[in-house]
LONU-513793 format. One record per residue (C-alpha): residue in three letters; chain; x, z, y. Coordinates in steps of 0.2 Angstrom, whole numbers, plus 5000, padded with zeros to 4 digits. Example, Ala and Ser with C-alpha at 12.3 -4.5 7.8 and 13.67 -1.06 7.14 Angstrom:
ALA | A | 5062 | 5039 | 4978
SER | A | 5068 | 5036 | 4995
//
This chain:
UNK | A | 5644 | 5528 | 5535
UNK | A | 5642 | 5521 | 5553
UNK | A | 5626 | 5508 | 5555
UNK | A | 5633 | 5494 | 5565
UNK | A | 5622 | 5492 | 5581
UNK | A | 5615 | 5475 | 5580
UNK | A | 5615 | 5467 | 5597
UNK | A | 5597 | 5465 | 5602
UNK | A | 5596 | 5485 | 5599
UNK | A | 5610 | 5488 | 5613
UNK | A | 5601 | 5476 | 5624
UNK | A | 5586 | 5489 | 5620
UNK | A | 5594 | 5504 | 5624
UNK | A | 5601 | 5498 | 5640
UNK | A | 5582 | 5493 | 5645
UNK | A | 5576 | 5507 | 5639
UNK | A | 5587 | 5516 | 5649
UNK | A | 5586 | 5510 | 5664
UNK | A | 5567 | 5512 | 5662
UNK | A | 5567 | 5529 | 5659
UNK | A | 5579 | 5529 | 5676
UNK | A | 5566 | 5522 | 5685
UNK | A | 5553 | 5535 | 5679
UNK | A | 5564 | 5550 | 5682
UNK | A | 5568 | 5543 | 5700
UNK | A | 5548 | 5541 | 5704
UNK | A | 5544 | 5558 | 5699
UNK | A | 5559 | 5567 | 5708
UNK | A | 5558 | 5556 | 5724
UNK | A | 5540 | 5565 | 5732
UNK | A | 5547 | 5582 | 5727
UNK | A | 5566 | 5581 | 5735
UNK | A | 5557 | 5571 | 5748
UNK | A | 5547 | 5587 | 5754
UNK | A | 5563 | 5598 | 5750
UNK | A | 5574 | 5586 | 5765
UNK | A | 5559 | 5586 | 5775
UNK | A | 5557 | 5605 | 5774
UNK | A | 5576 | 5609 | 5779
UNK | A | 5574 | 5593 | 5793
UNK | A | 5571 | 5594 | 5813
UNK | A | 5554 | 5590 | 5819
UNK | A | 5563 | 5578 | 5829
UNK | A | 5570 | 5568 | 5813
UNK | A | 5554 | 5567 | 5804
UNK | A | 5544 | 5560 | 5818
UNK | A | 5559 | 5545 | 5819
UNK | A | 5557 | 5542 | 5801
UNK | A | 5575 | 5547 | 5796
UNK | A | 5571 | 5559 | 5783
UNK | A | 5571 | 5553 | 5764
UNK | A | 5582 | 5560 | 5752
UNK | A | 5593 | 5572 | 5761
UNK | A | 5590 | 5584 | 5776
UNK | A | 5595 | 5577 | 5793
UNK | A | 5599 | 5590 | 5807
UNK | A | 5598 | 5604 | 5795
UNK | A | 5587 | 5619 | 5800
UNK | A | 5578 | 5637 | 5791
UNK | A | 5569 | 5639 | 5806
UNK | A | 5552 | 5636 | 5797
UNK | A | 5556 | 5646 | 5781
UNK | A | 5563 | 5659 | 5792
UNK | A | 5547 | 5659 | 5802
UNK | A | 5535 | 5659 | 5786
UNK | A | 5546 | 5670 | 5777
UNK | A | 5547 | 5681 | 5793
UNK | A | 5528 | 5686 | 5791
UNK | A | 5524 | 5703 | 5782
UNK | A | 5507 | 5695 | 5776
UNK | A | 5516 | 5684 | 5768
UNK | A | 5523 | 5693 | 5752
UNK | A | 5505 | 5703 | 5752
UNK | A | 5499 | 5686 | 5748
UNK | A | 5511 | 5682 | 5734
UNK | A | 5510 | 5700 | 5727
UNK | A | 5490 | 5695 | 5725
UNK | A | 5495 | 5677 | 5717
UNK | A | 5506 | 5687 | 5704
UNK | A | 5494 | 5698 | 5700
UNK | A | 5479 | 5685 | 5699
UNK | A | 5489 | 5673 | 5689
UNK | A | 5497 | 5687 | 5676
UNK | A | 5478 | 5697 | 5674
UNK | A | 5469 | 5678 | 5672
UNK | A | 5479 | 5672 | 5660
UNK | A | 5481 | 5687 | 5651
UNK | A | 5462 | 5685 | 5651
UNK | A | 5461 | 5667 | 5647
UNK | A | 5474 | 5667 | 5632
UNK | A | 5466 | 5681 | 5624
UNK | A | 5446 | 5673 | 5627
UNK | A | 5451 | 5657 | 5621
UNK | A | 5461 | 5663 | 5607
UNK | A | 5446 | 5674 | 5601
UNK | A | 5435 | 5659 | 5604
UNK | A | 5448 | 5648 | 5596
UNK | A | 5450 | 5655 | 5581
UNK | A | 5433 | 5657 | 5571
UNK | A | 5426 | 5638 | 5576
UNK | A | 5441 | 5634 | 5567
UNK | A | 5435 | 5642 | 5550
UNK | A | 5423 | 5630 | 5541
UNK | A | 5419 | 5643 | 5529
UNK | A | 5408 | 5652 | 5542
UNK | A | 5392 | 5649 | 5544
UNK | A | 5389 | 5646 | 5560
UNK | A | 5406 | 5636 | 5567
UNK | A | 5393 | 5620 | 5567
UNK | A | 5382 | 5629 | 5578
UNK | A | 5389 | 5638 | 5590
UNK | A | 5406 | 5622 | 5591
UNK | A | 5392 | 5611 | 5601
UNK | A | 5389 | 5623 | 5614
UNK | A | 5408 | 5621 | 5619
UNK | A | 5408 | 5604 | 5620
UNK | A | 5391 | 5603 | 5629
UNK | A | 5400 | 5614 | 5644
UNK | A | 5413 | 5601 | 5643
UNK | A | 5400 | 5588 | 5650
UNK | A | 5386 | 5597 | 5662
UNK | A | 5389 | 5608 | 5672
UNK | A | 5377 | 5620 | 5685
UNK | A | 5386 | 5615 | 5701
UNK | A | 5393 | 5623 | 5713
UNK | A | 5377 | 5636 | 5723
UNK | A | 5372 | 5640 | 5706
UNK | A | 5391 | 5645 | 5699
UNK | A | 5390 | 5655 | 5718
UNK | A | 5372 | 5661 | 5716
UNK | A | 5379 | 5667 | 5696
UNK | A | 5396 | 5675 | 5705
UNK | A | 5391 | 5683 | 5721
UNK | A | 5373 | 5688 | 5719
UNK | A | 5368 | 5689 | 5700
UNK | A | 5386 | 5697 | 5694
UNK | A | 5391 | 5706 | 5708
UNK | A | 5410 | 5699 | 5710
UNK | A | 5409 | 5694 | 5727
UNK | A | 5428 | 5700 | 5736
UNK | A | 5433 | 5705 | 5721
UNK | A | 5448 | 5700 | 5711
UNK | A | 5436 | 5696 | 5695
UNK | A | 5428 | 5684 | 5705
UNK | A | 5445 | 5674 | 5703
UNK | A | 5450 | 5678 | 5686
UNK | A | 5434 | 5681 | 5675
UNK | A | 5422 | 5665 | 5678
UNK | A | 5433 | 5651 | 5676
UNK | A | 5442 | 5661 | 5662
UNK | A | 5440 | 5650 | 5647
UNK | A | 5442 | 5630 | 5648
UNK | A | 5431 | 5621 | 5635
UNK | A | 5446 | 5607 | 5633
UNK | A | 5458 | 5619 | 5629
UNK | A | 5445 | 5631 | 5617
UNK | A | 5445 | 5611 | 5608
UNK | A | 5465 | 5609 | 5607
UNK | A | 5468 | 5630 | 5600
UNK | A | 5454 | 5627 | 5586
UNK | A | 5464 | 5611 | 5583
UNK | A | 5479 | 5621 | 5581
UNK | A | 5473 | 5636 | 5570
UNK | A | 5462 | 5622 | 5559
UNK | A | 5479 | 5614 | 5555
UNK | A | 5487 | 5632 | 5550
UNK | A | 5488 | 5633 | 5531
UNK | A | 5471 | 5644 | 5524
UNK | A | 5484 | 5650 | 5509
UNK | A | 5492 | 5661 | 5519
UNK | A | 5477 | 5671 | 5524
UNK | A | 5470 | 5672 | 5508
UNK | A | 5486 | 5679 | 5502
UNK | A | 5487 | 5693 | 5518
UNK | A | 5470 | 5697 | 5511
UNK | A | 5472 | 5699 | 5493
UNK | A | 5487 | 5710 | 5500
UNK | A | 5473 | 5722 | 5509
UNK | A | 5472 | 5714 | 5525
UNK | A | 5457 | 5711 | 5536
UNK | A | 5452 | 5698 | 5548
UNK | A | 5458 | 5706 | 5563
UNK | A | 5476 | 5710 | 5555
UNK | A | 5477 | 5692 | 5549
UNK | A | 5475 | 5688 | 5567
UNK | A | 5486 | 5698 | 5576
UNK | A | 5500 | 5698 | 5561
UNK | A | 5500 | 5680 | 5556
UNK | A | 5490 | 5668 | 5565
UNK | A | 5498 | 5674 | 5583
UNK | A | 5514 | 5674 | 5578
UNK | A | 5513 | 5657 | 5569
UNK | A | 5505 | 5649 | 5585
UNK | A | 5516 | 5653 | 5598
UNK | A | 5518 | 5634 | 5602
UNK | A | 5501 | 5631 | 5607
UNK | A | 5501 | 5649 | 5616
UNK | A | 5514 | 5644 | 5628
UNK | A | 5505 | 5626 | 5628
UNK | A | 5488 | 5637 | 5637
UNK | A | 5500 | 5649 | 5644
UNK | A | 5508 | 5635 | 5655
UNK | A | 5490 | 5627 | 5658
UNK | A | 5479 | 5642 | 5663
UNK | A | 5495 | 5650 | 5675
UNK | A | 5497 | 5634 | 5684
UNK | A | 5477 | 5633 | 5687
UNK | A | 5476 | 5649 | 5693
UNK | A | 5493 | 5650 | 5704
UNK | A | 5485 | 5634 | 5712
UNK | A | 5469 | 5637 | 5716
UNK | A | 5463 | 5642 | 5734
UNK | A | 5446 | 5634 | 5729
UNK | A | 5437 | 5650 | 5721
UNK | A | 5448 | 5662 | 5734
UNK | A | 5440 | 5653 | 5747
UNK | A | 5422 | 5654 | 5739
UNK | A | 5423 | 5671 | 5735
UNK | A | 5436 | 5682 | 5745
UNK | A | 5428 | 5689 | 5763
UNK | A | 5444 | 5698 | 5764
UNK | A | 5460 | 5692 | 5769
UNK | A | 5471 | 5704 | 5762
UNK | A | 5465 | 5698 | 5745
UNK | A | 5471 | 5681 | 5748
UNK | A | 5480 | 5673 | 5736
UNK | A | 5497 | 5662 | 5743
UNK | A | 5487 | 5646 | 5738
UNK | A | 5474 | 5650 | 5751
UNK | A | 5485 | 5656 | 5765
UNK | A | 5496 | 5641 | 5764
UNK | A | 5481 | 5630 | 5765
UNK | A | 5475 | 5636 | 5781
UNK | A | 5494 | 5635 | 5788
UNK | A | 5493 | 5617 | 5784
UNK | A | 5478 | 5615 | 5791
UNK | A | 5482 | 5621 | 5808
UNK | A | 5469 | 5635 | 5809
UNK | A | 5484 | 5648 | 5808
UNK | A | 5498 | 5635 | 5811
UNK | A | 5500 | 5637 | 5829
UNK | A | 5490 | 5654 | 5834
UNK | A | 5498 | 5665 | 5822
UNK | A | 5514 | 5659 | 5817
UNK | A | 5523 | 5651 | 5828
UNK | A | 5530 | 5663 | 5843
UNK | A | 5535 | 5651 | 5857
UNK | A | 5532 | 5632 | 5860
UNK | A | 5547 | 5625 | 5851
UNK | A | 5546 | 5634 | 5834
UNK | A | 5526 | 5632 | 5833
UNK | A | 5532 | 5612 | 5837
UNK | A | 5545 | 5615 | 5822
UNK | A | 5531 | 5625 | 5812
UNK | A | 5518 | 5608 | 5814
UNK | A | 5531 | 5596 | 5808
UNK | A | 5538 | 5603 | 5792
UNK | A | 5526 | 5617 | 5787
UNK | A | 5515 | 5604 | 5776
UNK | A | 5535 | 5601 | 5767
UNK | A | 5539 | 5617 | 5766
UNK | A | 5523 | 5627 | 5759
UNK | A | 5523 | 5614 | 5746
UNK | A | 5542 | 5618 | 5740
UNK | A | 5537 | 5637 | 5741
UNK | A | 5522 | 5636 | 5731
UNK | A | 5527 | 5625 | 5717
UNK | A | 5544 | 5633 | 5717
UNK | A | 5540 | 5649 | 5705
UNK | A | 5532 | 5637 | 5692
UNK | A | 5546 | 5625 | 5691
UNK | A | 5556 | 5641 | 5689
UNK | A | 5545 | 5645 | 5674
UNK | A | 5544 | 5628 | 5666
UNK | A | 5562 | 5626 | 5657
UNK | A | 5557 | 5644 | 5646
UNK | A | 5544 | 5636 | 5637
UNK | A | 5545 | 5619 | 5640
UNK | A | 5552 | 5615 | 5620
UNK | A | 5534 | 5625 | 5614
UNK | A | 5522 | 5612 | 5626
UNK | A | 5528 | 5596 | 5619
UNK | A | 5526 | 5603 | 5601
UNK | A | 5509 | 5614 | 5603
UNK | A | 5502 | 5598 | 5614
UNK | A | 5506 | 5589 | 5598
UNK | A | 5500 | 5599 | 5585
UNK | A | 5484 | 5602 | 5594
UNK | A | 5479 | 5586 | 5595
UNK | A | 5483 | 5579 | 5579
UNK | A | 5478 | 5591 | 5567
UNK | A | 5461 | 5596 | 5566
//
């Protein structure tokens, strides 16, 4: 039988809607605004007449960025960073995870604080370098970008939130049946938790597709580079107008929109990613936070 809306709940859904209007609109408008501003003439953007749609519609500074051989060299190093780290990540943390979640073991109390403490201080930036470059040897390596920031306290904290809420039932019945601990793992527990796998998965790979901080820290050479990197020094001039731009007009089109459109073609991959595991984040964010 239908429920007869009363009329104070329509008012609410109309509200409601209209609020959620409003929040879609805010969170899409900087994006498409880059995406116009990327496609526009210098000429528009410096009179202000870009905002939601391209005005005097040009390729010329994705032809011109595209253009460069370099260019894919530096994606190709992104991929790779971002598919070896958080192959790396998933697995450390998982590993980490996993035990501090069992209050049967003896030493979860003891070793669970260490996590958190690391959470809270920090040995700064020389001695992380000091650590990296000198002590470890990484310096211009690729492990230099993938190995030191592997593992994120925070997200060690929501997996063993996860895994605690997991029923303890159905390992003791994989182990009656003859399995070990690292069968229960692999056989039941994974496949039981992808949610909050694609939860670190969409984490760690954003965090590492994005960051030219460590790149810049620890790679002497350029052919190493991830995009990140190289699109920050575009932006900031240092290659802009020496490297890039062939003549006076394209490196005056190059200044204008390169900001717009390195943006769009960085962040363009991950929004490509996003929908294919978008329904797993909402529910391993949940569960991860709750349970525990």
């Amino acid at each position: 039988m239908k429920v007869k809306e009363s009329k104070g709940y329509r008012v609410f859904q109309v509200f409601n809607l209209l609020i959620m209007l409003f929040v879609v609109f805010v969170t899409l408008y900087p994006f498409l605004y880059l995406l116009a501003q990327s496609f526009s003439s210098e000429a528009a953007i410096y009179a202000g007449k870009v905002s939601f749609f391209p005005v005097d519609f040009t390729t010329r500074t994705y032809s011109i960025i595209l253009g460069k051989q370099d260019f894919f060299v530096y994606y190709g190093n992104t991929v790779f960073y971002s598919v070896v780290g958080t192959v790396i990540s998933l697995v450390g943390t998982a590993v980490l995870a996993y035990p501090l979640s069992k209050k049967r073991l003896v030493l979860n109390r003891f070793f669970t604080p260490f996590v958190v403490f690391t959470m809270f201080f920090a040995g700064g930036m020389i001695p992380n370098y000091v650590l990296v470059a000198q002590a470890l040897h990484m310096r211009d390596t690729m492990w230099a970008i993938v190995i030191p920031g592997a593992i994120s306290a925070y997200n060690v904290l929501l997996m063993k939130s996860f895994f605690a809420g997991l029923p303890d039932e159905l390992e003791e019945a994989a182990a009656v049946d003859g399995m070990n601990a690292y069968g229960i793992f692999i056989k039941i527990i994974v496949p039981l938790s992808k949610p909050i796998i694609a939860t670190m998965f969409l984490f760690y790979i954003v965090g590492i597709w994005n960051n030219w901080w460590s790149p810049f820290l620890y790679l002497d050479s350029k052919d190493k580079w991830p995009i990140a990197l190289y699109l920050r020094q575009l932006i900031m001039g240092a290659m802009g107008t020496q490297e890039v731009g062939a003549g006076l007009d394209e490196s005056s089109q190059i200044a204008a929109t390169v900001k717009s459109a390195c943006m769009v073609l960085t962040a363009a991959p991950i929004i490509c990613v996003y929908p294919f595991i978008q329904k797993y984040f909402v529910q391993g964010m949940m569960m991860g936070s709750v349970k525990g």
